[in-house]
C-alpha positions as CSV (number, residue, x, y, z in Angstrom):
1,X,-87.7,-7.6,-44.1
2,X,-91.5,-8.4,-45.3
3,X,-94.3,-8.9,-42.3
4,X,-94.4,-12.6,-43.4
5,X,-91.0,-13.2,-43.2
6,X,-90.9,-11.8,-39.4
7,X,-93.9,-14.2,-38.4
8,X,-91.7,-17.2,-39.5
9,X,-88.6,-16.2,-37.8
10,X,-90.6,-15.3,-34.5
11,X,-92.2,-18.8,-34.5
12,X,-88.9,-20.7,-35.5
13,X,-87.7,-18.9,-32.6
14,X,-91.0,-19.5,-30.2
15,X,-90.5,-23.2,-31.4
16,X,-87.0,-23.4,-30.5
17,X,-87.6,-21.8,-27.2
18,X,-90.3,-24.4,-26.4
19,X,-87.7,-27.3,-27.1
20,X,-84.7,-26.1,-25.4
21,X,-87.8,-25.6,-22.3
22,X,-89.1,-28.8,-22.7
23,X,-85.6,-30.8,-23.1
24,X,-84.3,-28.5,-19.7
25,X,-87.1,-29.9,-17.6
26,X,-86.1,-33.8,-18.8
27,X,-82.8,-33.2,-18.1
28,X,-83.2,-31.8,-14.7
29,X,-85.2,-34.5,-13.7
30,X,-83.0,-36.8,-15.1
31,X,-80.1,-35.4,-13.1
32,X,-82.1,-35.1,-10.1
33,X,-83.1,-39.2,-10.6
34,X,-79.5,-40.0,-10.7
35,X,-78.3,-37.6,-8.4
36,X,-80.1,-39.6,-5.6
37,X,-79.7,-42.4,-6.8
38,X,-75.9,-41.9,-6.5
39,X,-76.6,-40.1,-2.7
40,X,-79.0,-43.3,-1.4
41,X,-76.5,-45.9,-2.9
42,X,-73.6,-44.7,-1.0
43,X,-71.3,-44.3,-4.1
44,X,-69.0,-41.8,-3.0
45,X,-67.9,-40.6,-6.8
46,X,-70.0,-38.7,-8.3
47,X,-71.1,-41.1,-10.2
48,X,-74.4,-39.2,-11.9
49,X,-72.4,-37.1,-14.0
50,X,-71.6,-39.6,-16.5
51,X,-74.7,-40.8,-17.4
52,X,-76.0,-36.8,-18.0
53,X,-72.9,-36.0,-20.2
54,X,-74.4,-37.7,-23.1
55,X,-77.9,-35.5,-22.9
56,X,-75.8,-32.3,-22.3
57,X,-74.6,-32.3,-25.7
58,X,-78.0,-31.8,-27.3
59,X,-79.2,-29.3,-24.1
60,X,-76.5,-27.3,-25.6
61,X,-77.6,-27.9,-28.8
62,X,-81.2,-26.4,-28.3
63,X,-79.5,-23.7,-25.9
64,X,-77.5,-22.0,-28.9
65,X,-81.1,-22.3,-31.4
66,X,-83.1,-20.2,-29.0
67,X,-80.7,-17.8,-27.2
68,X,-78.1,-17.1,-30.0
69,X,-77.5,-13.7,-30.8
70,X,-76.1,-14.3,-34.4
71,X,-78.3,-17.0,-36.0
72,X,-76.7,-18.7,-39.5
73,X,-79.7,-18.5,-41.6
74,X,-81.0,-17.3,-44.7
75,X,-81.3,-13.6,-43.4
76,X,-77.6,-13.9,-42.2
77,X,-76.3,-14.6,-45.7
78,X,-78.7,-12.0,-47.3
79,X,-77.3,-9.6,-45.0
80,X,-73.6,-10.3,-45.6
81,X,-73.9,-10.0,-49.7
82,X,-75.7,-6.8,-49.3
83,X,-72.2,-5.8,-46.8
84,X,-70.0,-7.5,-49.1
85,X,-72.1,-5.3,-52.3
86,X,-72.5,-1.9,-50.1
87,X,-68.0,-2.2,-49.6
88,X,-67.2,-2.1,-52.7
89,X,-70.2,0.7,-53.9
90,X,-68.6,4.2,-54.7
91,X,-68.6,6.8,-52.0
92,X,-71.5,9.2,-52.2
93,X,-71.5,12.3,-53.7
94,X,-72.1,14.0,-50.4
95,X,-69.1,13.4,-49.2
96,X,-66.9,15.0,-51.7
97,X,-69.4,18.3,-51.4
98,X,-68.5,18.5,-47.6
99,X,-65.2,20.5,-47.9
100,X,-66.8,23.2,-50.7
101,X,-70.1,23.4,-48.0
102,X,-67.5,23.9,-44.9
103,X,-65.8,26.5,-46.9
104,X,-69.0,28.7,-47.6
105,X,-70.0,27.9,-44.0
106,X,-66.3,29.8,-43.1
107,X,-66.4,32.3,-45.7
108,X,-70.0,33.2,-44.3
109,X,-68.5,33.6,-40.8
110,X,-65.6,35.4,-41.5
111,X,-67.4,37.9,-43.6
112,X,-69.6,38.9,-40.3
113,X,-66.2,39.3,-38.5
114,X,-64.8,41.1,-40.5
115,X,-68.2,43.4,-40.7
116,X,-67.7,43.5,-36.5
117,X,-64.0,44.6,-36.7
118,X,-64.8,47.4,-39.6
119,X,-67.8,48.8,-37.0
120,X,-65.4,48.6,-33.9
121,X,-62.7,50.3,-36.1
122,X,-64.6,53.3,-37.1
123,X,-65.4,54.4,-33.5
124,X,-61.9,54.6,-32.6
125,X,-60.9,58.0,-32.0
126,X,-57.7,58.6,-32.8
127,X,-57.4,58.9,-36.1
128,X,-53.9,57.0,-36.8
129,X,-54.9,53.9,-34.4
130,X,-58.7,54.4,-36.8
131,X,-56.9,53.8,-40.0
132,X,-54.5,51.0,-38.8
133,X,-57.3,49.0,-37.7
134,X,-59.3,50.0,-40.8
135,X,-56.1,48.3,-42.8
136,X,-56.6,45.1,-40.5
137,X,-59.9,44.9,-41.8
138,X,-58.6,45.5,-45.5
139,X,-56.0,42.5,-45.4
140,X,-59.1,40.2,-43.6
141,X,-61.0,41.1,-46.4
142,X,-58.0,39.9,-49.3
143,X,-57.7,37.0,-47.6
144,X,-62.3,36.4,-47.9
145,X,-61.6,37.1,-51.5
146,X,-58.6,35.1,-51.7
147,X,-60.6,31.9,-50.2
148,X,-63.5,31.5,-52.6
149,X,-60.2,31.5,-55.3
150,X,-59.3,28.3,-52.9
151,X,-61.7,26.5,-51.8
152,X,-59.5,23.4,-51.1
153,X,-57.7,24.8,-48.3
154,X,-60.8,24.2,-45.7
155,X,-57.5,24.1,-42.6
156,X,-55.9,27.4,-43.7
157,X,-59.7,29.3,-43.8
158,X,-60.3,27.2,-40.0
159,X,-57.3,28.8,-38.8
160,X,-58.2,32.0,-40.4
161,X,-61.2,32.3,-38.9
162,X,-60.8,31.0,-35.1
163,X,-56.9,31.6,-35.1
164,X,-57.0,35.5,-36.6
165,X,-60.6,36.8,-37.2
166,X,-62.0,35.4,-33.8
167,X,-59.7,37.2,-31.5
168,X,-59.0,40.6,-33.6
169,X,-62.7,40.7,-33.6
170,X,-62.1,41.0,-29.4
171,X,-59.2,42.8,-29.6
172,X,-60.6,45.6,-31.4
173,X,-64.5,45.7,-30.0
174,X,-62.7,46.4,-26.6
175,X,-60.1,48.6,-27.6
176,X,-62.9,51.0,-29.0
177,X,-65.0,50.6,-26.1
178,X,-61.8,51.4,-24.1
179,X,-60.5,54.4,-25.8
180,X,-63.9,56.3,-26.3
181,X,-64.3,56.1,-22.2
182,X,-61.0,57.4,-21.8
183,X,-60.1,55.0,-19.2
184,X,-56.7,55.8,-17.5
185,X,-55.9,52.5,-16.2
186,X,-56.4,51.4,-19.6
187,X,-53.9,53.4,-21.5
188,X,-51.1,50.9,-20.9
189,X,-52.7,47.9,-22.8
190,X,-54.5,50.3,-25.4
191,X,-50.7,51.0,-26.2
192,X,-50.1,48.2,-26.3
193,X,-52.1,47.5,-29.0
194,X,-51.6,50.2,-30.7
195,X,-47.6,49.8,-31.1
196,X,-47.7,45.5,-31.5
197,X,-51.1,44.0,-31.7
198,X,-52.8,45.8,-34.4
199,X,-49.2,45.4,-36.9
200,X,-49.0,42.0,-35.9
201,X,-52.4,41.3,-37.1
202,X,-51.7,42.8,-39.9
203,X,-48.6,40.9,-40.9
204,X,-50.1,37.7,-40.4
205,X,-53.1,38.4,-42.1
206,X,-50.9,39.0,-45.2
207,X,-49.0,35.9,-44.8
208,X,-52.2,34.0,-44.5
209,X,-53.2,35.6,-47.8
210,X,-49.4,34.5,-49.2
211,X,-50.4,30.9,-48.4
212,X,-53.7,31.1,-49.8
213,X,-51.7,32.2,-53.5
214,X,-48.8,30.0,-52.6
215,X,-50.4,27.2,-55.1
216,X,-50.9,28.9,-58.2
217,X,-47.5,30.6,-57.8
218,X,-45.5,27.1,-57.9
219,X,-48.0,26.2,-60.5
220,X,-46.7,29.7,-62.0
221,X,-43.2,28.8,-61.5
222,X,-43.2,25.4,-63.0
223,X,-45.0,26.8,-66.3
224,X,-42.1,29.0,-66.8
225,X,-39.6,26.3,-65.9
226,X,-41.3,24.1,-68.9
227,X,-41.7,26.9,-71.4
228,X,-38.1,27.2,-70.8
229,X,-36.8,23.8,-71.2
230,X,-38.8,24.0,-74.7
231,X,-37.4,27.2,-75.8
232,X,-33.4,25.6,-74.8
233,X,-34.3,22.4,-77.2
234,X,-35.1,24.6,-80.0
235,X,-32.1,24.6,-82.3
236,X,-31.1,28.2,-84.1
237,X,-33.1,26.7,-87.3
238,X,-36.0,26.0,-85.5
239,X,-35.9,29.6,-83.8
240,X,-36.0,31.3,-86.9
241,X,-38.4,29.3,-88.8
242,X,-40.9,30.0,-85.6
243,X,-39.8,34.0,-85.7
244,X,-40.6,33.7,-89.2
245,X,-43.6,31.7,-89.2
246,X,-45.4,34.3,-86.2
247,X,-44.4,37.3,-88.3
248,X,-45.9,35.7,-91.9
249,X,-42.8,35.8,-93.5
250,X,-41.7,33.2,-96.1
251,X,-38.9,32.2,-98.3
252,X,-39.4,31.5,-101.9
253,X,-36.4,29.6,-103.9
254,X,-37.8,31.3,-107.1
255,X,-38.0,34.7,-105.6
256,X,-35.1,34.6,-102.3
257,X,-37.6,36.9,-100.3
């Protein structure tokens, strides 16, 4: 909206304000005039009312142009075709870039996790419990790789991160913490651990890497199933004359090779 269309619509509005003023004032001393006159003639109806009805129509009137919050105008209409336009314009392209920018934004995070679990796992000190952990780390990092191959599947790399990475990432910072202190009240839980925390982990890291694949397997599986159905509609003639036609062999009437 230009300056000089402001001005006019704050002096319509000034205008309209000083009318509904002025007209407010006449009709309160109108009602006041008849008010006494129906007190001082003893009518006991009140009989003032009826002769004010008629002005409150247009007090009502001027009420509505000065104090209404929605105001039918010309900037009314403008603004509901440029609605009406802006509903039916295509989505920006924005939006469609916000699942690829919330995948980089978890495959970013993920990859410092799994950095964090690697460094816990290496200053473990036993040497078996090292290289299970160390595996934990190696089936996180399938899954990183197998998520860029994905990038659709923004829920499966959410739960990924804050379901799996967040917590191993715990798990394993205070199991090495635990185990180089040699803490005896700690050998329980660092058992624990060791025995169904760290092979869990594991296990569902690898079916979270399963799911990640499970698309371009069925998409696998229903190439096979349609190469199939082709190969069964090929008649015995046709099977030959393709065998024949791969290998560059011919038969001549003239010749019979």
């Amino acid at each position: 909206m230009d300056k000089a269309r402001a001005q006019r619509q704050a002096r319509e509005r000034a205008n309209a304000m000083r009318a509904f003023m002025t007209f407010a004032g006449v009709y309160i001393a109108l009602g006041l005039f008849f008010f006494l006159i129906n007190l001082f003639a003893g009518i006991s109806s009140p009989w003032f009312f009826w002769p004010m009805l008629p002005l409150t129509i247009p007090l009502v009137i001027l009420a509505w142009r000065a104090f209404a919050l929605i105001r039918f105008d010309e900037d009314w209409v403008e603004r509901q075709v440029e609605k009406a336009v802006g509903s039916q314009a295509p989505a920006p392209k924005q939006a469609r870039t916000e699942p690829a920018n919330e995948m980089m934004a978890l495959a970013a995070q993920a990859a410092d996790l799994i950095d964090s679990m690697r460094r816990s796992a290496r200053q473990i000190p036993k040497p078996a419990v090292r290289t299970q952990a160390l595996d934990v780390c190696a089936s996180a990092d399938r899954v990183l790789a197998a998520m860029s191959d994905n990038p659709a599947e923004v829920m499966l790399a959410r739960d990924f991160v804050n379901r799996y990475l967040t917590p191993a990432n715990s798990i394993l910072a205070d199991y090495s913490r635990l185990a180089a202190r040699n803490v005896a009240s700690a050998e329980p839980t660092l058992q624990r651990v060791e025995e169904h925390d760290l092979p869990l982990l594991e296990q569902k890291l690898n079916e979270v890497h399963d799911r990640l694949h499970r698309g371009s397997l069925i998409d696998l599986q229903v190439a096979r199933e349609m190469l199939s159905l082709d190969i069964s509609d090929w008649g015995d003639d046709e099977l030959d004359t393709g065998t024949d036609a791969r290998l560059g062999r011919g038969t001549s009437p003239a010749t019979g090779n």
